[in-house]
N, C-alpha and C positions, 0 to 999 in steps of 0.2 A: 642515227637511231637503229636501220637496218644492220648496221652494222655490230651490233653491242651482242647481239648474239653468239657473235663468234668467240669462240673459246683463243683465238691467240692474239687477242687483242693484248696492249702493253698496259703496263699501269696503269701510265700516265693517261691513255685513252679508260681507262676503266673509270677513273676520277674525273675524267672531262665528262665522261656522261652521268657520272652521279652528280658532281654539281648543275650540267643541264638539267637535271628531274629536279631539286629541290628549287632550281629559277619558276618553273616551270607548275610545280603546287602553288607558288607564292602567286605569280600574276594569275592564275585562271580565273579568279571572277574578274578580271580585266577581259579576259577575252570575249571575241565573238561568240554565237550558238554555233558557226560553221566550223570556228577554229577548234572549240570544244569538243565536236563530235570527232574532227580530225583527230586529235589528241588522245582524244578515249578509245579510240580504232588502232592507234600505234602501241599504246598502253596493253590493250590487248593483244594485240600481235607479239611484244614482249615479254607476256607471259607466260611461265612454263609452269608446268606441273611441280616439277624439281626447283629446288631453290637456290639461286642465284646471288650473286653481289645487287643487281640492282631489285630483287624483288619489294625488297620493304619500300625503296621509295616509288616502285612502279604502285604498290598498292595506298602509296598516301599521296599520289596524280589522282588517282580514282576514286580516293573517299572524297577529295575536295572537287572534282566535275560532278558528282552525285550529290554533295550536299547544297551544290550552287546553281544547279540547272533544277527545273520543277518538271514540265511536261516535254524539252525540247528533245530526251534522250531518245533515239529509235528502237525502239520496243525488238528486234532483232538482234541487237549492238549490247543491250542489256541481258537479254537473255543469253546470247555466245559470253560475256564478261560470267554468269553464275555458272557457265558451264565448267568454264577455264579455273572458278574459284574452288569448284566441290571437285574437281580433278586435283586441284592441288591439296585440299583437306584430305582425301582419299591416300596420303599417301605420307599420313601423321607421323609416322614414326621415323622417316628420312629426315623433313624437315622440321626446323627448329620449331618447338611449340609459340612462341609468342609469334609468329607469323601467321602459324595454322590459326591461332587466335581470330588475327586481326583481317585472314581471310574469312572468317567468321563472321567477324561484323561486320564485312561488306554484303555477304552473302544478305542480312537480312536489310542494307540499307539497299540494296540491288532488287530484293524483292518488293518491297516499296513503291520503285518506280513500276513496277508492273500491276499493281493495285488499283481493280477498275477499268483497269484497258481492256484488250481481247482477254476473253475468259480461258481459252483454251491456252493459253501463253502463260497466262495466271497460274491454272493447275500443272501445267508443267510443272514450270520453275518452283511451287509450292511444294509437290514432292519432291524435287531433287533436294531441294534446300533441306526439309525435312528429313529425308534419309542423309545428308553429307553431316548436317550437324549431331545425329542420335549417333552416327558413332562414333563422335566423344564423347558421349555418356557413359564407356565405358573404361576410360583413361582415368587418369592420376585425380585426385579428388577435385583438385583447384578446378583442372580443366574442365572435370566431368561437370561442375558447379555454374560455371561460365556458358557452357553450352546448355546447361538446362533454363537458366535465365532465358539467353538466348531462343531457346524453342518456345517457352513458356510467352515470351511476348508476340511470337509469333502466332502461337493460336490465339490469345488474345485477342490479336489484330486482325488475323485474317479469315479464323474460322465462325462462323453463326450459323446455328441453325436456321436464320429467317436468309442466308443465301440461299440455302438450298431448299428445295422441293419439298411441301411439305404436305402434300396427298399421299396419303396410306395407302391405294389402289397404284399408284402410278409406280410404273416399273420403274427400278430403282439402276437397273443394271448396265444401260444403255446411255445414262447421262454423263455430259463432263462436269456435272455439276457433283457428282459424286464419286469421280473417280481419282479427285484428289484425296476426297477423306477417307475412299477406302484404301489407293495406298499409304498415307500415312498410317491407319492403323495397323495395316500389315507389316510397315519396319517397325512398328513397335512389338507387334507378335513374335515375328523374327529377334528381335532383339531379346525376349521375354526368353523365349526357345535359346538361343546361343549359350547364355549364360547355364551355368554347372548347379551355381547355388541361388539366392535370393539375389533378385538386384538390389543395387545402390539405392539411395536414398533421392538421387538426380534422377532415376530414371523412372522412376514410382512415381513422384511430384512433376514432371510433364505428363504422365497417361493419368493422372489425377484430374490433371487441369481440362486434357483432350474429354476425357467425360464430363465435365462442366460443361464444356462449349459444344458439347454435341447434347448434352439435357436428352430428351424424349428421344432423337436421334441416334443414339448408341445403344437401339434396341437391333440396328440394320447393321452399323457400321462396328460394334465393339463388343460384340457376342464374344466374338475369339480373344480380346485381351481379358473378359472375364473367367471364362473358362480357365487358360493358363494361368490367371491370378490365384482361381480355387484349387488348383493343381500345385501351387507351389508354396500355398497354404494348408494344404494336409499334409505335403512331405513336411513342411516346417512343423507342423504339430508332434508331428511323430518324434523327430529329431530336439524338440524343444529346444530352436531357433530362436530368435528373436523377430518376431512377426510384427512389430509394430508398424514400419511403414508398410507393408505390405495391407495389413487392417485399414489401416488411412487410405489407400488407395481402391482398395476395394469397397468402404465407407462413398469416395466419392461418386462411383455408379452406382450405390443406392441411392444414394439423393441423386442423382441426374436420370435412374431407369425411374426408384421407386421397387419397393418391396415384391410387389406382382409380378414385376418380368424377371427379379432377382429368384424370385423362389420358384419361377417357370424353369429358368437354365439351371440353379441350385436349390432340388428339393430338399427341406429335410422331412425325411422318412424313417419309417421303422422297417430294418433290418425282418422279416419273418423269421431266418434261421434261426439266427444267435440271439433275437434281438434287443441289438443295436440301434443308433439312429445313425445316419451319414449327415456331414454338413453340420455338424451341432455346433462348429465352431461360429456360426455367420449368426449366430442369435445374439451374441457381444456386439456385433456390425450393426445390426441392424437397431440393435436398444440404441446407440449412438448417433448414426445417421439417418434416422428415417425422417423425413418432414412430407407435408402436404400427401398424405395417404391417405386412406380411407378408414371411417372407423367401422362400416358393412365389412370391409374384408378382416379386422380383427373378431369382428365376431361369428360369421362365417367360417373363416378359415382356421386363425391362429387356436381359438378359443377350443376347437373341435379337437384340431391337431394335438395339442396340451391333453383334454379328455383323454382321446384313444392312448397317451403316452401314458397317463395317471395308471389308465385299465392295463395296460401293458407291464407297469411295473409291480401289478401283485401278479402275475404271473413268472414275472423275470426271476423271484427269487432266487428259482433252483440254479441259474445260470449268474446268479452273483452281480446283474446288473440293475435287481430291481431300486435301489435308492440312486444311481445312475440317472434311469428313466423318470423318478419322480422328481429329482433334483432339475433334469431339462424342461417337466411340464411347467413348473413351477417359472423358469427361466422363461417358456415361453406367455405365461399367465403377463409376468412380470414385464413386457413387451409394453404395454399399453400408454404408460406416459407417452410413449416414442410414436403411436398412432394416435393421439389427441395433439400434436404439432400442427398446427394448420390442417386438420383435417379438412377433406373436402365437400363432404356429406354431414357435415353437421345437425342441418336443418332437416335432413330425413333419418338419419338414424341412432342420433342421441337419444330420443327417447326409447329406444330399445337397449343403448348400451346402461342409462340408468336404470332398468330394472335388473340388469346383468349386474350393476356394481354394487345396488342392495342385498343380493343375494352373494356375494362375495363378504360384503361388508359384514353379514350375521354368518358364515358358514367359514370363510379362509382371512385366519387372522393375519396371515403374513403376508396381503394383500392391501391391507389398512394404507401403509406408505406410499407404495404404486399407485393406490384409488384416489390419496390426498393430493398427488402430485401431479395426476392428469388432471384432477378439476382444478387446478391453480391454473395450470398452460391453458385450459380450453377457456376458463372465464378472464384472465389476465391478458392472454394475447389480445382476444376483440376488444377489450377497452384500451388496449393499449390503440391498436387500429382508429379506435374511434376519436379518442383523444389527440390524434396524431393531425399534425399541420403541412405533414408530407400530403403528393400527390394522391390521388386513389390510388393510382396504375401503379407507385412507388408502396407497398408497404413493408418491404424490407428491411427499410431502413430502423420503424420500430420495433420488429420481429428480433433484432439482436442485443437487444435487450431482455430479451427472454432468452434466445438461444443462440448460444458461447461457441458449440463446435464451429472450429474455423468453415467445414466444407457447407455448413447448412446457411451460413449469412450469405452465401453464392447465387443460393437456392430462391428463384423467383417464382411465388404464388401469386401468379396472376390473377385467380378469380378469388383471391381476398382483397377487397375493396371495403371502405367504410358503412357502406347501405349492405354489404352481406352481411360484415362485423355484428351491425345493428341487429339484423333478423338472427343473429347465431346466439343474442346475447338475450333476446326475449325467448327463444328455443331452450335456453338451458333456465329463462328464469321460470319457464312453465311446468319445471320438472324439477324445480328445486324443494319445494316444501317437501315432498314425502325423503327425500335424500336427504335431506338436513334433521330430519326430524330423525333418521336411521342413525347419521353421523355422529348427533348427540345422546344416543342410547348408546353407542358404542364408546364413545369418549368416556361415560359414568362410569361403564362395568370395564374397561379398561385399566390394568394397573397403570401407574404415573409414567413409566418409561415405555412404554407403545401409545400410552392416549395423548400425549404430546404432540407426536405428527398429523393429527386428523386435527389440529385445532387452524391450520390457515388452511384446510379445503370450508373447515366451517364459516371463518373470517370471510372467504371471498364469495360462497355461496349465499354468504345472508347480507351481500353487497349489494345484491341482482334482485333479492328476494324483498316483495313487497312488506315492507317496514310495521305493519298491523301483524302479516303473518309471524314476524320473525318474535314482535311482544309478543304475540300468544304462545311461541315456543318456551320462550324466556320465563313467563308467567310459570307456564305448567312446568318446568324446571324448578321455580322455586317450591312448589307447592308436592313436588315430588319427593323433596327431603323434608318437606313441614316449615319452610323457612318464612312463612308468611300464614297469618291467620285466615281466619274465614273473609273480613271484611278488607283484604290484601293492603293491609299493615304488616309489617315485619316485628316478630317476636321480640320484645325486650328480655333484653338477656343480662341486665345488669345487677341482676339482684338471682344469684339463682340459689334455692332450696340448699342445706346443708346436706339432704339426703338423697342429692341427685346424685347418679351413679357418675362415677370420673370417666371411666370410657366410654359412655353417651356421649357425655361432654365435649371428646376428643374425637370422638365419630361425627358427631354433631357439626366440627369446627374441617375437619375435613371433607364433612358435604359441602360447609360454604368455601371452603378451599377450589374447588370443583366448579361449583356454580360462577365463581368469579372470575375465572379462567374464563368460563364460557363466557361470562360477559362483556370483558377486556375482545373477546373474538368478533362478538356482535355491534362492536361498536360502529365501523366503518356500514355505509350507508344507514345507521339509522336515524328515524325521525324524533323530534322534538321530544316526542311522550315519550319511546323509548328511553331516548339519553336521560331522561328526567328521571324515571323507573331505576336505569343505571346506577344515576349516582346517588340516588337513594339507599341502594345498596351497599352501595361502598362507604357510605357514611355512617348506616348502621353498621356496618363492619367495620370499620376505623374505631367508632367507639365500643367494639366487642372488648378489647383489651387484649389479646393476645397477638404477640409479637409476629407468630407465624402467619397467623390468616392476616395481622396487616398488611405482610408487607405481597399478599397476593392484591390486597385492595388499594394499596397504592399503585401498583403496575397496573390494575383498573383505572385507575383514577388518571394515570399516564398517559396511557393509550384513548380514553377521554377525550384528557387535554389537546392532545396531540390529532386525534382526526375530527375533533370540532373544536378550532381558535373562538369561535363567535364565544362559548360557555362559557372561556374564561374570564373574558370581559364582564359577562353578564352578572355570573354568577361570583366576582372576583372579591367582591367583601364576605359573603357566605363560607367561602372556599379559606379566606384568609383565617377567619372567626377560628372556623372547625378545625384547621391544621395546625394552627397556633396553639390553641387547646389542649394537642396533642403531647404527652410527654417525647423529646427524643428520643428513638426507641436506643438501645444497647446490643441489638443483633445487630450486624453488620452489614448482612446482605438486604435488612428491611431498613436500613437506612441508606441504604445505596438506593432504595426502591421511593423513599420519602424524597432524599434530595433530585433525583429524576421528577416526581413532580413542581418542587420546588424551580425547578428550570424553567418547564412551562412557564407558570405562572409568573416566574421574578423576568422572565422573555418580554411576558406580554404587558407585565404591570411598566417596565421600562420603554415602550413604543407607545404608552397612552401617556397622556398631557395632562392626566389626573391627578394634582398634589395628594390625593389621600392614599389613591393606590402607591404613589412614590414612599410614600410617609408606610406604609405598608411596608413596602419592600423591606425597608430597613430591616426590619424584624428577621425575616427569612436571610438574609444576608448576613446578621446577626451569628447566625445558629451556624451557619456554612463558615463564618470564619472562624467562630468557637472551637470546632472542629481541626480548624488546620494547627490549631495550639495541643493538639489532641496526644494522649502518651501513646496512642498505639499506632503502628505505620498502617495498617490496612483502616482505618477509618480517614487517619491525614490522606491519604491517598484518594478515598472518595472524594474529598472535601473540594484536594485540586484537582479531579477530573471534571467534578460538575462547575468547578468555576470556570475551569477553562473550555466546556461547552457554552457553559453562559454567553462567555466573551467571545469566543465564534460567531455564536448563532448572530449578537447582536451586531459584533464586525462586518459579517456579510448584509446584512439588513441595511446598516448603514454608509456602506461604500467605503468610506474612509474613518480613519480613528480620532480625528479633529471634531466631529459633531455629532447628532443625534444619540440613539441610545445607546450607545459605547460608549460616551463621551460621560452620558450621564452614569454610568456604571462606574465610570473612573473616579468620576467624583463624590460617588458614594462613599467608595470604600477609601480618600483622602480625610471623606468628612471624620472618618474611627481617630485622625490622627487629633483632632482637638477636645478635649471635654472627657474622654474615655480614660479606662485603667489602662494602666500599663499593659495587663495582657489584652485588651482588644487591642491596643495600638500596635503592640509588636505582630498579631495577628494579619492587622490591616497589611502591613509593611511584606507579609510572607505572603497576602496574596496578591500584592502589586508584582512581589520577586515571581510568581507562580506565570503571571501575565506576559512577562516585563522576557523570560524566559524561552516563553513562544515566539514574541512576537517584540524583541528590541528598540524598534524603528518607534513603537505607542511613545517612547521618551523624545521621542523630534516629532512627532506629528501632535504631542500633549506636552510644551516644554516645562510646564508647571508642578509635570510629579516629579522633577530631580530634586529642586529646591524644600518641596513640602517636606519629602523624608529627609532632606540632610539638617533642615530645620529642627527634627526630632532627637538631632545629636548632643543639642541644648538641655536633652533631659537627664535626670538621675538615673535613672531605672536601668539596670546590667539587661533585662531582658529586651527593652525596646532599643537599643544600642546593640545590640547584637543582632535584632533584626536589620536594624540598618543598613550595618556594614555586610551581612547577607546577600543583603539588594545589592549594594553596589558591588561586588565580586559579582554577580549574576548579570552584570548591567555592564560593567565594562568588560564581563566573558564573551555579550552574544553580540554586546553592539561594532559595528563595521569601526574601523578605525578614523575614516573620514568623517562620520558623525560622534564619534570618540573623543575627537579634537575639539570639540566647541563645550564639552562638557569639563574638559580636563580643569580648569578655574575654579567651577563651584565642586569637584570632588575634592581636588586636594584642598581648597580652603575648609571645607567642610570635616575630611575625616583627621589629618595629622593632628590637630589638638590634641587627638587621644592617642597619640602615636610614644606620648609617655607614661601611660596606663601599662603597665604587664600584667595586670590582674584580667583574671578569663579571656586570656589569649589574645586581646583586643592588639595587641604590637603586632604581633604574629598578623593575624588577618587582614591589619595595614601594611606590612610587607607585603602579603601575596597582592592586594589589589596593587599597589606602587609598580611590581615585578609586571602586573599583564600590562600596564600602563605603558611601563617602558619597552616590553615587547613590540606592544602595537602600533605605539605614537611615537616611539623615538625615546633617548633622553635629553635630549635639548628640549623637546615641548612640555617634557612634565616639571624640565629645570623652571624654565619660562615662568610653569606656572604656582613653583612654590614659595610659602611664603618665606622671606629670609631667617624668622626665627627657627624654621624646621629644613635648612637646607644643610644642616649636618646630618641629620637623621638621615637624609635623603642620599648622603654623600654614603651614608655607613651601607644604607640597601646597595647602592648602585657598585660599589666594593666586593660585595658579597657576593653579589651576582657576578660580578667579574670574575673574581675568586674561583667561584663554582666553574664556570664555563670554558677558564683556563686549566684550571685541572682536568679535563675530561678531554683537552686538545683539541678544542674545536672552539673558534675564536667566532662569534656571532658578529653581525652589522652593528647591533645598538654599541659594543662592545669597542669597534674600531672606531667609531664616530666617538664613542667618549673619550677614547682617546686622546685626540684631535682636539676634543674641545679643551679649552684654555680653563675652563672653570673648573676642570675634574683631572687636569692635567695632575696637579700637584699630589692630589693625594693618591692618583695610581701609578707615581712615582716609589710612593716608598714599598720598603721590603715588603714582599708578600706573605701574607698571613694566612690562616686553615681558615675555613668555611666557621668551625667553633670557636676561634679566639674572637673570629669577629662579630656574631653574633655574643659573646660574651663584652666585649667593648661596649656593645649597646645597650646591653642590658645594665651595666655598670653607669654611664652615663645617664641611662634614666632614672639611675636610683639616687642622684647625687642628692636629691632633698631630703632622702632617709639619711645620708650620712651627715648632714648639719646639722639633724634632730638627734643624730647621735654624740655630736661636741659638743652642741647642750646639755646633752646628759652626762658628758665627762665634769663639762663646769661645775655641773649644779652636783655630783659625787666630790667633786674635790672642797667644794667649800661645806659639805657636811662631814666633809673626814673621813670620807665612805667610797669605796670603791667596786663595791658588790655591782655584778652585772655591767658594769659599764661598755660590756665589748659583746655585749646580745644583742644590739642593735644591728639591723642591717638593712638592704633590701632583698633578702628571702634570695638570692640566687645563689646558693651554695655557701654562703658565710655563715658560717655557725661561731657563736659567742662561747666562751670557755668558763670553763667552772668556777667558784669561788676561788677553791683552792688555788686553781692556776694563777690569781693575779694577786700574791699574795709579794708586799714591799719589800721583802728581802730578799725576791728571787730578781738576776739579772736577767737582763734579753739575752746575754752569751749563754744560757743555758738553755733557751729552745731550740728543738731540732732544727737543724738547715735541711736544704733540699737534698742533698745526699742518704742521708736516710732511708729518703724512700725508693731508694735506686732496684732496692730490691722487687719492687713491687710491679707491676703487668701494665702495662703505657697506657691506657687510657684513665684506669684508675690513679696512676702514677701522679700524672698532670692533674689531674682532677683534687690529690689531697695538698700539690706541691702550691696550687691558686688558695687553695685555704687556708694555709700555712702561712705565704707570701702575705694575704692578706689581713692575717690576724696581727702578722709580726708590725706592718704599717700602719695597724691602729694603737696597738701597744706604743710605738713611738711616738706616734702623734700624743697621745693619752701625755706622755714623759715630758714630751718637751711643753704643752701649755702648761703643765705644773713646775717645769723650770722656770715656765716666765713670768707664773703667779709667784712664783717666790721671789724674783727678784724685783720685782714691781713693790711688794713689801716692806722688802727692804730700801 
């Protein structure tokens, strides 16, 4: 072993001792603890700096004594082993990368064992490891990626804030508890500093992480990586860089300082010279990553700042930056969703910022947005808290549900707990009536495209808001456009004056456009009276008659349904009565809004046990499959989106597709196939394909709908025959080939019947289904399963396909397998034919009954003396009959053109007159010779 070091060792000895190293990884957990440390002592002693023949297997003796020993290693032995591993990292560019590597990850499973032992051996080895792997952060991508992982679990693992000290007073300068993290920060500074231009993307995402796991902490230890962060984001502004990870990384010490120490080391100010502001870029930062801050300091601070910028920028004019200036207050106005994040003050200074956002609300219209969307977070986070079946100490977990930026789900607020939630949520419901009552003055006088976004601050504020106050809001809303009398009846309006003015009328219809918005908002939290109020309204307003205010009343009536299930039960024969009633409207988008309630209700009438409501449904199921027969694509299209929510909603309800109300859904729309027109039945059949399309597997977990619709094949009707074979192209497109195979019997016994129909494509679309068959199943299984009278047919598909797949030089599996088989052998024997002679073969074969109806008609010409038309006959695929003239008894067959003729003529038309010709001149003969042999039978 002492010996291996020596440079003139022989070969042969160089391989005696690499094969002793890999004996030697192999037995170690055979070994003793004493042999082991022996070994880990010699392991080191043969390591060098520089790399060697035996370094790789010197370092995989020591990943296997480290991942096999627990506490036996001597804490001495481990630390000289990270010494000898960052000595030989330090010297990357000599030795081969995949080693530096995989001194790498000893480096952090070496640190490992020294986790929780002597502290000061700890922070050693913490730094060293720390600085040997940041610099390959600044190598070749892969590497630098590998080592940022690498660091990245390291802080992870070994850095927390609750190790260290966490007294504000207590000298910070003198501990070992802190003088690992401040050098690691320092090789990051350093490292920050070296670099010319922006760093990498590896080395941003470890100092992202280091201020995560320092939280409140990196107000002492990470001053300096923020400074240089902001230093190397103003050069980047200048330069119009690409600042994105850089932002990210600066985002993460705002959420781990928080806005106040951010804007302590990075003010932004107004310039007196010029002025300017500095820092204006960190207001992008800070809208993104702020959480759990205070909403005292946005209005204290932020709100001021903004002021003096507004007063600043009617002064800037002369200096050309006054919309500059007003553009930043406005940016920083705009701040405020990002300080109602977990605010931590809720409960003392909401009701100061609510009288701050009434006054925005009536004075800064382009705050409307910002003001809807803090009161969504402020009243949505706490119910989400409260609602939550997480720990108290844990509510982060429902917090990212609300908030998506990666660095803020990191972010633990600790003093949000469910009894704060509670008190934060009666806090804002104290201050809610006068707010809401602002919000819907401002929603009326608002044009449609800004009063939009204040309708979910109104939604969640009248969620909190006591259910009396919220009616008397609602009340004096209608009573504000006239929409209810003095004795609060609503106006009949079914009968109006002939000399009422038409834009009253439409004024009129756009207040309750408005009021109904507003009450699709108010629905969530309210009580009984309310709801009842509601859809009183909406009822009156469904039978106003006008298509546009209905279909605001049906998205009332949705949103209804949708946040109280109990109404529709209740109210479920009234509901049925009044939308039955209903014409289906002709606008598109109020029938998209009609069948949205139709959901509901056909949801909920399908999980009740009630024969009347099922007997109901019908009706509404009715009207939705009406639709899917419909001539225009944008209404068919509603028709299958709402069926295929239907049949979601109920799928998941019911677990599986074999029982409860999916099951009974399926057999609804089976029941259209008995009793009904043709067009519901084909309808039925398009919205099985609609189902059947999503979701394949309903034909093996319901084995009853293959058989119903192929049963339907029994009928006359071109349109319910065309649904069919629909279905089944759709059915054998989605479904898996192993569930494919049990069906293949009743498809083909089912569809080839009609496989000698050519009229409206019906051949055609029983080839394509035959073609995926034999894709998917093989053709031996679909041979198996056809019947013998249609195993020419099947022969002629399975040629054609060959045909096609040989031309194109590319021989498939189903392809070589029919080869092989014995039953297909003969006919892919013979000469090979064009993709259209053979599809002409078939089409001739299936007409062979047209032509026996045509030597009928030779007989019955020849025994009246007549031979007018007798060669018009045909089956329609290119055979045209010829004039009288032409078959007149004194002309010979030697006087019709041969195929020469048309030699002149361009190949495809060529063939095409040379097949009508051929085939006219073989009816002619035929015609000649049964009259040869009526004559001599005559005779």
């Amino acid at each position: 072993m002492k010996g291996s070091k020596d440079e003139s060792l022989s070969k042969s000895e160089h391989l005696e001792v690499l094969h002793m190293l890999n004996v030697v990884r192999l037995i170690v957990p055979c070994l003793s603890v004493n042999v082991r440390q022996k070994v880990l002592s010699e392991m080191r002693n043969l390591l060098n700096s520089e790399f060697s023949a035996v370094t790789r297997h010197i370092f995989y003796v020591i990943e296997a004594i480290l991942e096999t020993s627990s506490l036996e290693v001597p804490l001495e032995e481990v630390e000289e082993i990270i010494v000898s591993l960052a000595s030989y990292i330090s010297l990357v560019e000599k030795n081969p990368m995949d080693t530096v590597m995989s001194a790498a990850s000893l480096l952090k499973c070496s640190l490992e064992k020294v986790r929780g032992e002597e502290f000061s051996t700890w922070s050693r080895c913490l730094s060293l490891v720390v600085k040997s792997l940041a610099g390959l952060l600044t190598s070749e991508s892969g590497t630098a990626s590998q080592a940022s992982n690498l660091l990245k679990e390291i802080i992870n693992c070994h850095i927390h804030g609750r190790n260290f000290s966490t007294d504000e007073n207590h000298s910070l300068d003198g501990d070992m508890d802190t003088s690992a993290l401040k050098s690691a920060c320092i090789v990051f500074e350093k490292l920050l500093v070296s670099v010319k231009e922006i760093p990498n993307q590896h080395t941003l995402a470890v100092v992202s992480v280091l201020f995560l796991k320092l939280d409140k902490r990196s107000h002492h230890f990470g001053m300096g990586l923020v400074l240089k962060l902001a230093d190397l984001m103003t050069l980047a502004s200048k330069d119009k860089s690409d600042t994105k990870h850089v932002e990210e990384c600066i985002g993460y010490a705002v959420t781990a300082l928080g806005p106040e120490k951010i804007l302590e080391l990075l003010p932004i100010s107004l310039n007196a010279d010029d002025l300017t502001c500095s820092n204006i870029w960190l207001i992008n930062v800070l809208k993104k990553y702020i959480i759990g801050s205070s909403l005292g300091f946005y209005i204290e601070n932020i709100v001021p700042l903004a002021k003096s910028l507004k007063r600043a920028s009617r002064k800037a004019k002369k200096f050309g930056t006054g919309e500059d200036l007003q553009t930043h207050a406005y940016s920083l106005l705009g701040l405020l969703p990002a300080f109602c994040r977990y605010p931590i003050d809720t409960q003392k200074k909401f009701g100061s910022l609510a009288k701050l956002l009434i006054k925005f609300l009536k004075k800064i219209s382009f705050m409307h947005e910002d003001i809807s969307v803090a009161l969504q977070e402020l009243v949505h986070q706490n119910k989400d808290i409260i609602r939550s079946d997480q720990d108290s100490d844990h509510p982060e977990h429902s917090r990212n549900n609300v908030v998506e930026e990666s660095p803020l789900k990191f972010r633990s607020v600790s003093s949000y707990t469910k009894k704060v939630a509670t008190r934060n949520i009666k806090t804002l419901a104290s201050c809610s009536e006068e707010l809401l009552e602002c919000l819907i003055d401002v929603f009326f006088d608002s044009p449609p495209e800004k009063s939009s976004c204040l309708k979910g601050a109104i939604g969640c504020l009248a969620s909190i808001t006591d259910s009396s106050v919220t009616r008397k809001i609602f009340v004096s809303s209608l009573e504000r456009f006239e929409l209810v009398n003095g004795v609060a009846q609503f106006e009949n309006l079914s009968h109006i004056p002939s000399s009422f003015d038409i834009s009253t009328t439409m004024e009129k219809d756009a207040h309750r456009c408005l009021v109904m918005e507003l009450a699709s908002s108010l629905v969530e939290g309210a009580n009984e009276d309310l709801i009842d109020l509601i859809y009183k309204f909406i009822k009156h307003t469904l039978q106003a008659g006008d298509e546009v205010v209905q279909h605001e009343a049906y998205c009332g009536l949705s949103s209804l349904l949708e946040g109280h299930s109990d109404f529709c039960s209740v109210q479920f024969a009234e509901l049925m009565d009044m939308l039955l009633g209903l014409k289906s409207p002709v606008n598109v988008t109020t029938l998209k809004s009609r069948f949205a309630v139709f959901q509901n209700i056909l949801v909920c009438a399908l999980k009740t046990t009630l024969e009347e409501d099922n007997t109901k449904a019908f009706l509404i199921l009715n009207e939705i499959i009406l639709k899917l027969k419909d001539s225009k694509d944008e209404v068919r299209k509603i028709a299958y989106d709402v069926l295929l929510r239907i049949s979601s909603s109920l799928r998941n309800s019911s677990g599986t597709c074999s029982d409860g109300p999916h099951r009974e859904l399926i057999s609804m729309i089976m029941g259209y196939f008995s009793g009904s027109s043709p067009h519901i039945k084909s309808g039925a059949v398009s919205a099985l394909s609609v189902l059947v399309y999503k979701d394949a597997d309903m034909c093996v977990f319901l084995p009853d709908i293959l058989p119903s619709v192929l049963a339907l094949l029994q009928s006359k009707s071109v349109e319910v025959i065309k649904a069919v074979l629909g279905f089944v192209k759709v059915l054998v497109s989605c479904m898996q080939a192993k569930d494919l195979q049990n069906l293949l019997p009743d498809i083909a016994s089912g569809i080839l019947p009609w496989s000698s129909n050519s009229r409206h494509h019906f051949r055609t679309k029983i080839i394509i289904i035959l073609e995926i068959m034999i894709r998917k199943c093989g053709s031996s299984a679909v041979r198996v399963v056809t019947p013998e009278k249609y195993r020419e047919f099947v022969k002629s598909v399975l040629e054609n396909r060959h045909a096609r797949t040989h031309s194109k030089g590319a021989s498939g599996t189903d392809t070589e397998q029919n080869i092989t088989d014995p039953y297909w052998r003969g006919s892919l024997s013979r000469p090979k034919r064009t993709g259209k002679e053979l599809h002409t073969s078939v089409e001739e074969k299936s007409s062979m009954k047209s032509r026996k109806r045509g030597k009928k008609m030779n007989k019955h010409a020849e025994a009246t003396g007549s031979n007018e038309n007798v060669l018009s006959t045909g089956s329609g695929n290119g055979m045209t009959g010829f004039s009288k003239a032409s078959h007149s008894k004194g002309r010979s067959t030697k006087t019709w053109p041969n195929h020469n003729v048309m030699e002149h003529k361009s190949g495809g038309k060529r063939k095409m007159e040379q097949r009508k010709f051929g085939k006219n001149i073989e009816a002619v003969r035929r015609h000649k010779k049964i009259k040869r042999e009526k004559q001599k039978s005559k005779l």
